[in-house]
N, C-alpha and C positions, 0 to 999 in steps of 0.2 A: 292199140292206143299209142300216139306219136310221144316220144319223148325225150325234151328238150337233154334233160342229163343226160341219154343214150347219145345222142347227137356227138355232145361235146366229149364226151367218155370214149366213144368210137374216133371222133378227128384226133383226137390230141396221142390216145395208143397207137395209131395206126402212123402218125408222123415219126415218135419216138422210136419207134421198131423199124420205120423206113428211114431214120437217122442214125442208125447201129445200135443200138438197143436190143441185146439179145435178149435177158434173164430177165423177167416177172414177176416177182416174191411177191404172195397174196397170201392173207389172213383172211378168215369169212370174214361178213357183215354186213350189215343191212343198204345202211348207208352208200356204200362202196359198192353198190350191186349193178351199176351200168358200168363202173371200171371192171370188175368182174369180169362181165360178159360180156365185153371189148376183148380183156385178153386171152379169155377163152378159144373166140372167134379167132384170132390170131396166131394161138399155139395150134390150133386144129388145122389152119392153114401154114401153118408149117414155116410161118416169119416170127414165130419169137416161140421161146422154151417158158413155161409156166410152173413155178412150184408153187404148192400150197402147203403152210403152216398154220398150225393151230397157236400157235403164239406168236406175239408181237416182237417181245425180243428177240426171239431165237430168231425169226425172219430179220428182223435189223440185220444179224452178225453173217447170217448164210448170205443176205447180200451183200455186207462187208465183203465176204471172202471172193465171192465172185469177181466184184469186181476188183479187187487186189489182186487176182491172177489173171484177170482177160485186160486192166487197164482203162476196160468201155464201162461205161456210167449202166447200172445196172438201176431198176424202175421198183417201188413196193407200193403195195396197193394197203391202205388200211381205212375199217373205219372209223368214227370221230370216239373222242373221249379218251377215257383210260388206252383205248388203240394205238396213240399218236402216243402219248409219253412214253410207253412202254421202247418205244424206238431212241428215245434219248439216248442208255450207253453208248449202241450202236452208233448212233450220230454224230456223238463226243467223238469216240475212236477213229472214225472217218475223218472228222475235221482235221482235228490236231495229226495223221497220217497221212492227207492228201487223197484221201479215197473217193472217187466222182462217184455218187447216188443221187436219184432224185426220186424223194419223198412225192405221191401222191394220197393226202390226206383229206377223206371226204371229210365234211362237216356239214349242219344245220344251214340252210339261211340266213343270211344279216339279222333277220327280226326276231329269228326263234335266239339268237346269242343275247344273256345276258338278260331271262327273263324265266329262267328255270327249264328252260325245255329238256328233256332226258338225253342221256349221253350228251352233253354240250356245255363245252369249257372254251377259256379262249384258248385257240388252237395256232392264232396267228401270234408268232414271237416266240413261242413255247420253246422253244430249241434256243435262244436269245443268238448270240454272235457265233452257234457253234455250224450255223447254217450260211453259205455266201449270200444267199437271196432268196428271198421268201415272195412269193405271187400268191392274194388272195382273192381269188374268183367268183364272181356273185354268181348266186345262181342263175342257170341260163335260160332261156326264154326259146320261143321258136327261130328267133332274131339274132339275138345275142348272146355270146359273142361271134364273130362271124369267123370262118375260118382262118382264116388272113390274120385276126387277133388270137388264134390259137395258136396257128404258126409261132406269132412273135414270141407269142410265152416259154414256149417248146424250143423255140432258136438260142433262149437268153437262158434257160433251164442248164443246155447240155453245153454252152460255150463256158458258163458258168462254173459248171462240176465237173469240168476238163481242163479250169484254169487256165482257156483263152483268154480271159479276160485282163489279163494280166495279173491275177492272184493265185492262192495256193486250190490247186483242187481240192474237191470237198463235195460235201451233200448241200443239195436246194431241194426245197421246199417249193410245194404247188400245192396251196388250200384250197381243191372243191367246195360249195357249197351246192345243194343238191335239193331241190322242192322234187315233191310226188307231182307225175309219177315216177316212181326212181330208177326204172329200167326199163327196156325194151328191146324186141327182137333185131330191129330196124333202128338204123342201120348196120348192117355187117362191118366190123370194122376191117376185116383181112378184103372187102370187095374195095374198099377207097384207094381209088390210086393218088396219092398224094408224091410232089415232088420230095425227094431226101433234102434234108438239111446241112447245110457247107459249113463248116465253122471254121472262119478265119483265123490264125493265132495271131494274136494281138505282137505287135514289135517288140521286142527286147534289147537292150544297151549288152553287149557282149564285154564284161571287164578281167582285164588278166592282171596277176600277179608275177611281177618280175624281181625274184628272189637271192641272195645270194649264198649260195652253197655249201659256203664255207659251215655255216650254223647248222650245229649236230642238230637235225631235223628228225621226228615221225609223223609216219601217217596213220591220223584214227579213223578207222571205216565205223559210225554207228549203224541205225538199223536202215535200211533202204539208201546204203550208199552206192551200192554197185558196182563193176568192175573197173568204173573210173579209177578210185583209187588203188585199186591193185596194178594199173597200168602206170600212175603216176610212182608209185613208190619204185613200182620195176623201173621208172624210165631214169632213175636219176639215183638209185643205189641206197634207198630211205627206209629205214623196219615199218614195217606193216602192223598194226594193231587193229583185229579187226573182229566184231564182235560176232557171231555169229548168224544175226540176221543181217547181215548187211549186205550179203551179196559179193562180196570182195575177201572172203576167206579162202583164200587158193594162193598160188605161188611161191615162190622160192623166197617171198623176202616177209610171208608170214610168220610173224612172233606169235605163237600159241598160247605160249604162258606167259604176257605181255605182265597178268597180275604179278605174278613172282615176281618176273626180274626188278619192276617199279617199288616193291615191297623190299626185296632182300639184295637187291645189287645196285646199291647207293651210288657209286662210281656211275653207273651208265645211267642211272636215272638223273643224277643232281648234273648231270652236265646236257642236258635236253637243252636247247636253248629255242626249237620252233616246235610247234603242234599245228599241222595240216588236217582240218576236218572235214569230214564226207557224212552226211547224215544227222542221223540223229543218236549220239552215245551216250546211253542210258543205265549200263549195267553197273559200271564198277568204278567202288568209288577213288582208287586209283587214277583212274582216266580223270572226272573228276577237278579230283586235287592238282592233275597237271595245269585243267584252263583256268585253275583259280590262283599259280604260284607266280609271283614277281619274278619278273628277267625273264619269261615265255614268251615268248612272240607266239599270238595266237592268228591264222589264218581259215577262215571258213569259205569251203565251195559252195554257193548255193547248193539248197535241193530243192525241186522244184515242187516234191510230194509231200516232202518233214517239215517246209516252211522256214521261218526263221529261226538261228540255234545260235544264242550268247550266252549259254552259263558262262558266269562269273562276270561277265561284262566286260571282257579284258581283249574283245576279239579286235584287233587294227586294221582286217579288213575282208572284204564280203568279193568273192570272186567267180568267174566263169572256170576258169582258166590259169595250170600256174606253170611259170618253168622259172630257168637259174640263169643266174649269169656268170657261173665258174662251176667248174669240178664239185663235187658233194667229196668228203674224206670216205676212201675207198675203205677202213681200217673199222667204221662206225657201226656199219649191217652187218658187218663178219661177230663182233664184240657181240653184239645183238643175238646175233644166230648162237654161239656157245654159249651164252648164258642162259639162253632158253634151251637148249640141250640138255644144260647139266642139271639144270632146275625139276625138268620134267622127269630125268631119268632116275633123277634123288626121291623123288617122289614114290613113296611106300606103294605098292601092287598088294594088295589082298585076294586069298585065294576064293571068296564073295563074290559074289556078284554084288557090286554098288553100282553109284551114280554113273562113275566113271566107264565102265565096262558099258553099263545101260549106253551110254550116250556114244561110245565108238561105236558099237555093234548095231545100232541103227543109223549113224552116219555111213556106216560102212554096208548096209543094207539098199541104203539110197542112193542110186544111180540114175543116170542120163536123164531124161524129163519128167521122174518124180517128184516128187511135192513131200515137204517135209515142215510142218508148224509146230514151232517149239510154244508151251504154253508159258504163261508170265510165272513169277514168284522164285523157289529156290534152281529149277530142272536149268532154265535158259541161263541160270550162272555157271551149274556146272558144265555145261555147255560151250563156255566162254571160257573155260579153260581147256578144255579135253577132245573137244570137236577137232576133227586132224582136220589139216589144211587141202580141202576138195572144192571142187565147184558144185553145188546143190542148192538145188532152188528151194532155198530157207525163207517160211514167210514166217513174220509175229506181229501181234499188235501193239507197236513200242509206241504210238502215239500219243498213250494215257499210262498203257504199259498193267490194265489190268486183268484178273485173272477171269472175268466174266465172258462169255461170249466164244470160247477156246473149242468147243466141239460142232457150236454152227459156225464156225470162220471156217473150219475143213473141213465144213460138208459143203460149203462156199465154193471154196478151194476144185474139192473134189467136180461138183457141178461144170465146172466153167473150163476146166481141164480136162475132162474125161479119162483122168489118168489117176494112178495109184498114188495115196495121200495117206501117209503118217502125221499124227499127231502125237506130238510125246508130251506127257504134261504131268501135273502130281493128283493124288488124288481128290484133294478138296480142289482145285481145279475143274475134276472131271465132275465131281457130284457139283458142282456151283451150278454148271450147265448140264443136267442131266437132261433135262426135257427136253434139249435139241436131240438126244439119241433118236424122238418120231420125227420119220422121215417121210413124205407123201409118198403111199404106196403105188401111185402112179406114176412117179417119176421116174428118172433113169434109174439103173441099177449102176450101184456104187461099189469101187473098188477103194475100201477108207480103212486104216489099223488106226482104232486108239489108244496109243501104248501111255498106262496107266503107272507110276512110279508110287507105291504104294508105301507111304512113312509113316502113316499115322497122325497125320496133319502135318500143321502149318510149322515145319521145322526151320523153314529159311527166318524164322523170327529167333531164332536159338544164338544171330549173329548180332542182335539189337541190343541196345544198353537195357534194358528192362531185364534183360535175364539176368543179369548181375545182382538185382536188388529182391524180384522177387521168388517166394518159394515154389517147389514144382507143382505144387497143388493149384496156385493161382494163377500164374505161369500155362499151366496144361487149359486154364479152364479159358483164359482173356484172349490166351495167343495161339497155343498151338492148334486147339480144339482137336480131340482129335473126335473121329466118327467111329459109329457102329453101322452103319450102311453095309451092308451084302452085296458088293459089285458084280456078282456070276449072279445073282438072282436078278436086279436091276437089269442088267445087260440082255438078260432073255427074255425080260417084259417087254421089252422094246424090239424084239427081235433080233438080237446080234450074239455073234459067237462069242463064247468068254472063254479066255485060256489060260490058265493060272502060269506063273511065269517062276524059277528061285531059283535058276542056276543059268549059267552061260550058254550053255547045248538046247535046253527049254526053249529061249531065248530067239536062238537064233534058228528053231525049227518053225517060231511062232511068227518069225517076218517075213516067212515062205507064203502063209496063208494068202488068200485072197477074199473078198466079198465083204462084208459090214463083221469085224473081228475087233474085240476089245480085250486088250493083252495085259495081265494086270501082275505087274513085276510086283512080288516083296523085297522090301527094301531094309 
């Protein structure tokens, strides 16, 4: 039996995958069963890679991380109802990051919306402004829509969530609607030869900042700033403050303990007179208090993934490009450089394994093109101090900056790289997202550690004004929560290796490992 959803289910995958469209994330369902078996036909034929999830979220964040690491607009198949919400987080995190996704969400027919029919809410808007553009698709006919009108959907989809458009990249949204019968064999969608899609970048006004030198100047790298600002601070003699997901944590003119010296060395902090921003900086509230202090001259590079960035409202200008028109004081990066010296080296060494040891020892475990995801909460602060200054490809979700979604981002990660991926994270982190540990047993095999920082909860709330007032009883129960979870039993219901962790030597035998390994340090 011919079938109009097969039709358009088959044109529309078979364009996306001959547009660069590698990754496929699918959840069953009923609905969504001619996208399905479109991209079925397609992974079989060897033009696009398929994963399937049993949950919605988890899929969200695995396609997050994909395409955070490949950069191409990666595709999720779901279908209608509670299906589509459940991709919200993920969606959030995407927007506010710049992460190109395109949402394929079946749904009901025009007539069946808004009259009870099962599984069917309204699905168009659901995501409200966290989506560039939303296409809702009536269902199709033998007629309609004709391929040429799929093209266009498919052209304005990925120019969209690549931020050709002239905006920030992001997820769009395409609402199927779907009448019976809901699948068919015919058409093949890997048999369509369809032409690839060109996407033109939209113009941009190129603007420079031309500076003057003299002003004791730093440069803050937030999260996705990249090695721009490590080149600008190198080019002109300016401390480097740089968080560690930003991409620009390397060089000679990295301040590591950027917090101390801003905390304890009043001299070089009160006389800061410029703040050059890269990204989006989100950690610490040092940084902070600089964009919000009278007499700063605030300067922001665009980013074209983090969007717009004015804490404090105080920024004087939004730029491509910056250079000086005199000498920078040669006397400013050296000051800099000693007092992050002496700060770090005052700094008490325990003969424990803490945060600190944790977070070298797998900085220092990561080399050349691995992958390393710090997860949200207390780990990516101590990180932001103790992380030595290397080039490793550091991803996090600093978009929203939450702690959901942190074990499918690196399985994301891991997918779209093929390479070996650390996630370091804490433990109500790791249990938040357990059920991403099911991983489709037919997909690749994975070379993933997720190294577990095990405190006993939520102790990064230990530095809030709440703890001051109340007792540890209500204190343990509001904030820290801590868990009774059995993470070595967990771990092997999902099939991963567990390896308990409580000294440095343990430690560092356990980031030898290879295969699906979940390393769970006591802290």
């Amino acid at each position: 039996m011919f079938s109009p959803a097969q039709r358009v289910a088959a044109e529309l995958l078979a364009l996306l995958t001959a547009s660069g469209v590698e990754h496929i994330f699918l959840a069953p369902g009923a609905r969504s069963q001619a996208l399905a078996v479109a991209a079925l036909q397609l992974a079989d034929a060897k033009r696009a890679q398929l994963h399937v999830r049993l949950d919605e979220r988890s899929l969200g964040f695995n396609a997050l991380g994909a395409a955070l690491a490949s950069g191409q607009p990666t595709a999720l198949i779901v279908t209608s109802g509670t299906a589509v919400a459940n991709l919200h987080p993920a969606v959030l995190e995407a927007s506010h990051s710049g992460v190109p996704m395109i949402l394929l969400t079946a749904d009901r027919p025009h007539e069946l919306r808004g009259v009870g029919a099962n599984q069917t809410t309204n699905q168009v808007g659901i995501f409200g402004d966290a989506v560039r553009t939303c296409f809702d698709l009536e269902a199709p006919t033998a007629e309609s829509p004709t391929v040429d009108e799929v093209r266009y959907v498919v052209a304005s989809a990925i120019a969209s969530a690549l931020g050709e458009t002239g905006g920030q990249p992001g997820p769009v949204q395409i609402n199927l609607a779907f009448r019976e019968p809901l699948s068919g064999s015919e058409p093949n969608a890997a048999s369509l030869n369809l032409e690839p899609i060109q996407v033109e970048p939209a113009p941009t006004e190129f603007e420079f900042a031309l500076l003057d030198g003299i002003v004791p100047t730093v440069v803050v790298a937030g999260a996705e700033a990249g090695p721009e600002a490590t080149e600008l601070a190198e080019a002109f003699g300016w401390p480097l403050l740089a968080e560690p997901s930003s991409g620009a944590r390397f060089g000679e003119n990295a301040i590591l303990g950027y917090r101390l010296v801003i905390s304890e060395r009043r001299d070089l902090a009160d006389n800061i007179g410029r703040v050059i921003v890269f990204g989006k900086p989100t950690l610490s509230r040092q940084i902070t208090g600089l964009l919000y202090r009278d007499g700063v001259e605030v300067i922001v590079v665009r980013s074209k993934t983090m969007g717009h960035f004015n804490v404090g409202g105080r920024a004087s200008a939004f730029v491509d490009e910056v250079t000086v028109s005199s000498e920078p004081e040669g006397n400013w990066l050296e000051s800099w450089r000693i007092a992050d010296q002496q700060l770090r080296l005052a700094a008490p060494v325990s003969g424990e394994l803490t945060r600190r040891e944790l977070v070298e020892q797998v900085w220092a475990a990561t080399a050349g093109a691995e992958n390393l995801l710090l997860g949200a909460s207390r780990i990516i602060r101590e990180a932001e101090t103790w992380a030595p200054a290397k080039p490793v490809n550091v991803f996090s979700n600093r978009g929203l900056a939450g702690i959901d979604g942190t074990i499918a981002t690196a399985t994301g990660i891991a997918i779209a790289t093929g390479l070996q991926t650390r996630a370091l994270m804490g433990d109500l982190t790791f249990l938040h997202d357990a059920s991403s540990l099911s991983i489709d047993p037919q997909g690749p095999e994975l070379d993933i550690q997720l190294i577990v920082g095990n405190d006993g909860g939520g102790t990064i709330f230990e530095s809030l004004e709440m703890r001051q007032s109340l007792q540890d009883k209500e204190f343990d129960r509001l904030f820290r929560t801590p868990q009774n979870v059995n993470i070595a039993t967990l771990s092997a219901a999902y099939g991963w290796l567990h390896v308990p962790v409580s000294n440095e030597t343990q430690l560092s035998n356990a980031l030898k490992l290879k295969g699906r390994v979940v390393i769970e340090v006591a802290l």
